[in-house]
VODO-859506 format. One record per atom (N, C-alpha, C): x, z, y. Coordinates in steps of 0.1 Angstrom, whole numbers, padded with zeros to 4 digits, always signed. Example, Ala and Ser with C-alpha at 12.3 -4.5 7.8 and 13.67 -1.06 7.14 Angstrom:
// VODO-859506
+0132+0078-0057/+0123+0078-0045/+0132+0078-0033/+0128+0071-0022/+0137+0071-0011/+0129+0079+0000/
// end
This chain:
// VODO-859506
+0008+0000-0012/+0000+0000+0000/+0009+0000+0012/+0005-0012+0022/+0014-0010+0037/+0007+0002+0043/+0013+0007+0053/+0012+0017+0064/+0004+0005+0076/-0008+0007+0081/-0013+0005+0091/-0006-0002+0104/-0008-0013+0110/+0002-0016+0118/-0002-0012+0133/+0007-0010+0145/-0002-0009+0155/-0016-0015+0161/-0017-0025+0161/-0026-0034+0164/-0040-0028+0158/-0035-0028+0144/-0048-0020+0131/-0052-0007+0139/-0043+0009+0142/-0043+0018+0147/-0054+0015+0161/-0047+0007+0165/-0057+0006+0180/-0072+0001+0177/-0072-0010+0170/-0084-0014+0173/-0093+0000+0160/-0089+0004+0155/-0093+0015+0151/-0100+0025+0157/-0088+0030+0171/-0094+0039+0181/-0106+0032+0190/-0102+0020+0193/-0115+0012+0199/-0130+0017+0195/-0130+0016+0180/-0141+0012+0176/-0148+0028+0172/-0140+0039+0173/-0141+0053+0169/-0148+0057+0184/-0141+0051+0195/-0143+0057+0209/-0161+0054+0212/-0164+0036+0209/-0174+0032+0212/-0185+0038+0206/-0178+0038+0187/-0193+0050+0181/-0190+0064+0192/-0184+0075+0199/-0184+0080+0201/-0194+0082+0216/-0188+0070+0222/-0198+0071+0235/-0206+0066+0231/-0210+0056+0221/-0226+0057+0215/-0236+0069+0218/-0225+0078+0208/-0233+0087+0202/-0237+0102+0216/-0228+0101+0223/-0230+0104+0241/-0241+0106+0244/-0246+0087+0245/-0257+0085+0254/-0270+0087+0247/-0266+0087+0234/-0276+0086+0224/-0284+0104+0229/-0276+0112+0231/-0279+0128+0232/-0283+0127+0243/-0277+0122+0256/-0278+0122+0264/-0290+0119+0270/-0294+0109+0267/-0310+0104+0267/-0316+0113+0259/-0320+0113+0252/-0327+0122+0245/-0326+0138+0253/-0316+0147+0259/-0315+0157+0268/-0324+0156+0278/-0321+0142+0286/-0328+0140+0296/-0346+0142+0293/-0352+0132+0283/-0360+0130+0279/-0370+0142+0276/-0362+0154+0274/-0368+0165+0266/-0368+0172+0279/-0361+0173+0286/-0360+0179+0301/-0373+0172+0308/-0375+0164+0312/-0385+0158+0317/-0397+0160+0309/-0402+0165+0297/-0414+0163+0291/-0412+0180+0293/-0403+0186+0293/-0404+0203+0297/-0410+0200+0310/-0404+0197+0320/-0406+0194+0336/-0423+0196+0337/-0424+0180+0328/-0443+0178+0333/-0451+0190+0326/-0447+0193+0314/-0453+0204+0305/-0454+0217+0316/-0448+0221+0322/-0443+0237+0330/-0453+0232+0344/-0452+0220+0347/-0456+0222+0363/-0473+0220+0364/-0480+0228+0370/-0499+0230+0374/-0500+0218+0376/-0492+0210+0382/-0504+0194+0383/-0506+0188+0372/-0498+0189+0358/-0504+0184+0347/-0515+0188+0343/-0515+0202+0347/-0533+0206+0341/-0545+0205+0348/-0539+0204+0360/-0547+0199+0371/-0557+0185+0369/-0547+0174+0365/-0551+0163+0360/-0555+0158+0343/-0551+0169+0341/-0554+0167+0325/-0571+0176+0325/-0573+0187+0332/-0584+0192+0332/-0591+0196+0343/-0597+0191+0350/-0600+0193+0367/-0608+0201+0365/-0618+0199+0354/-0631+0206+0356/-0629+0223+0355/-0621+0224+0344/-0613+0240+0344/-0604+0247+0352/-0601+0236+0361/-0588+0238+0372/-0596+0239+0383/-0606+0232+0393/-0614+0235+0398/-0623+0250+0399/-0631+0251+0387/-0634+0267+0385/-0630+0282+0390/-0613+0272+0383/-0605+0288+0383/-0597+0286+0396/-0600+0278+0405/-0592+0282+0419/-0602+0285+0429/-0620+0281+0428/-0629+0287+0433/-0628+0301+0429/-0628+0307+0416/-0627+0318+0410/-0616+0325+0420/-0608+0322+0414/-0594+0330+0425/-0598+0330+0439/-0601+0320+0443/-0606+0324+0460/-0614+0331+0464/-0624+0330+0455/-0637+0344+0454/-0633+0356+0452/-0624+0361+0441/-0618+0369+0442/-0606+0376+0457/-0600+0366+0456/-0589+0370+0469/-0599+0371+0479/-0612+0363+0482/-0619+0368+0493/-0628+0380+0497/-0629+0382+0483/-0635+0401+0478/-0626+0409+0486/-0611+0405+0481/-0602+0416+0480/-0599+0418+0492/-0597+0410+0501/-0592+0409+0514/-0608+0414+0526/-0619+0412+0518/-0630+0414+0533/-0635+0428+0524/-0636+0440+0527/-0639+0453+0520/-0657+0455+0522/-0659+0442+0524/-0677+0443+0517/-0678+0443+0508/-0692+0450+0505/-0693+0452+0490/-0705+0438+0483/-0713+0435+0494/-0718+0421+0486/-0709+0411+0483/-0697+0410+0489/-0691+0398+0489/-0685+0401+0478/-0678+0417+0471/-0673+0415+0463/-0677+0418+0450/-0693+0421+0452/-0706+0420+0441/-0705+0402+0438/-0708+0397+0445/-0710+0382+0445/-0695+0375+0435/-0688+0378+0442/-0673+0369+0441/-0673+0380+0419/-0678+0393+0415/-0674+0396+0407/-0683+0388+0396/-0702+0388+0401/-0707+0377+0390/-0700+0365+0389/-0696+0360+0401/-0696+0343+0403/-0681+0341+0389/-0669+0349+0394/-0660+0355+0381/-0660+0355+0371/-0675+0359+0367/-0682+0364+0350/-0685+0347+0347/-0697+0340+0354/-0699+0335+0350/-0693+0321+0349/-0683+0320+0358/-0673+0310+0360/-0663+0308+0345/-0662+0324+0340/-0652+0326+0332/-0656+0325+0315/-0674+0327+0317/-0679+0323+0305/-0685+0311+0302/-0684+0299+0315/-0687+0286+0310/-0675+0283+0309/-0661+0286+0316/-0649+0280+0310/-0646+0283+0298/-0649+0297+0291/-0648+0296+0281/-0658+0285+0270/-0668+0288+0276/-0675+0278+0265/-0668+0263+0267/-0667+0261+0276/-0660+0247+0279/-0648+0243+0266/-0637+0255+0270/-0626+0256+0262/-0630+0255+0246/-0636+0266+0243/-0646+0267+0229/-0651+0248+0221/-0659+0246+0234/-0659+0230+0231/-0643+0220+0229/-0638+0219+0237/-0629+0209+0236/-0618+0210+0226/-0618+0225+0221/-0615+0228+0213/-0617+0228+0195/-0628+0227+0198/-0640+0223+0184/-0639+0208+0186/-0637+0198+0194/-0641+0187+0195/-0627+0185+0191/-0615+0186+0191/-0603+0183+0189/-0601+0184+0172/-0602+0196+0167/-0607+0202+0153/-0608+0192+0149/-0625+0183+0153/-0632+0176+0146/-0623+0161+0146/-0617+0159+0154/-0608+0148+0154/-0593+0148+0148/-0594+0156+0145/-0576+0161+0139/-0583+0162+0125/-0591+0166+0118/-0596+0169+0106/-0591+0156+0096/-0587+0159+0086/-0588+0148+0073/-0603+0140+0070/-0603+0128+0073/-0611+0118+0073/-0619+0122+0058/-0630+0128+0054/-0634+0135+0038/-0643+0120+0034/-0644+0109+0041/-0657+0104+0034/-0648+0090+0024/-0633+0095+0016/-0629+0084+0007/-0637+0086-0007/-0633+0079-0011/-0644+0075-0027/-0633+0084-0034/-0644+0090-0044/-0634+0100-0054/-0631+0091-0063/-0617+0095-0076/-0610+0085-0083/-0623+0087-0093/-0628+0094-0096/-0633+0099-0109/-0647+0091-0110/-0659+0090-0100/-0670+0080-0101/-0666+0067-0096/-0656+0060-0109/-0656+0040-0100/-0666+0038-0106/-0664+0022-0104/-0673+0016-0109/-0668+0006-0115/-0665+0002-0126/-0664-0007-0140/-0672-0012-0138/-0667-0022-0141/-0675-0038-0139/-0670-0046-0156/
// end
């Protein structure tokens, strides 16, 4: 067996370097990628847009509240404490729904033909 010649050696390291910064950008992208799907995941305007009708509720809610807390009447903060209740028990049922409705779409499709009744012909 010969011993490798220069020429061999290099283009060796060439081709070691290129998988290497391949494999770089390959992470690299992918880093970025995951960073940015954390980004939109973490920040309120995704839920904002993803569920207005829930997101709406609960910033009327919050303002009802913060406006209890800040004016020391007591109807305002009778009012703001139903409006609260029942803000909090249609979001829940809301949630409850979209929730059930997701269930029902993620579920395994049940209506295949069993192996056991074919039909022979």
């Amino acid at each position: 067996m010969s011993a490798p010649t220069d020429s061999q050696r290099d283009t060796e390291k060439r081709r070691l370097r290129v998988a290497i910064a391949r494999s770089r950008r390959r992470i690299d992208r992918r880093l970025r990628g995951s960073a940015t799907a954390t980004r939109r995941l973490t920040h309120w305007k995704t839920y904002v847009e993803r569920f207005p009708g829930p997101a709406l509720v609960a910033a009327l809610g919050f303002g009802w509240v913060l406006a209890a807390g800040l004016r020391p009447r007591v109807l305002i903060g009778v009012l703001g404490g139903r409006f609260v209740r029942q803000m909090s028990k249609q979001l829940s049922d809301r949630l409850w729904g979209e929730l059930s409705e997701f269930w029902q779409q993620t579920a395994p499709d049940r209506t295949e033909p069993s192996a056991e009744g074919g039909n022979d012909v």
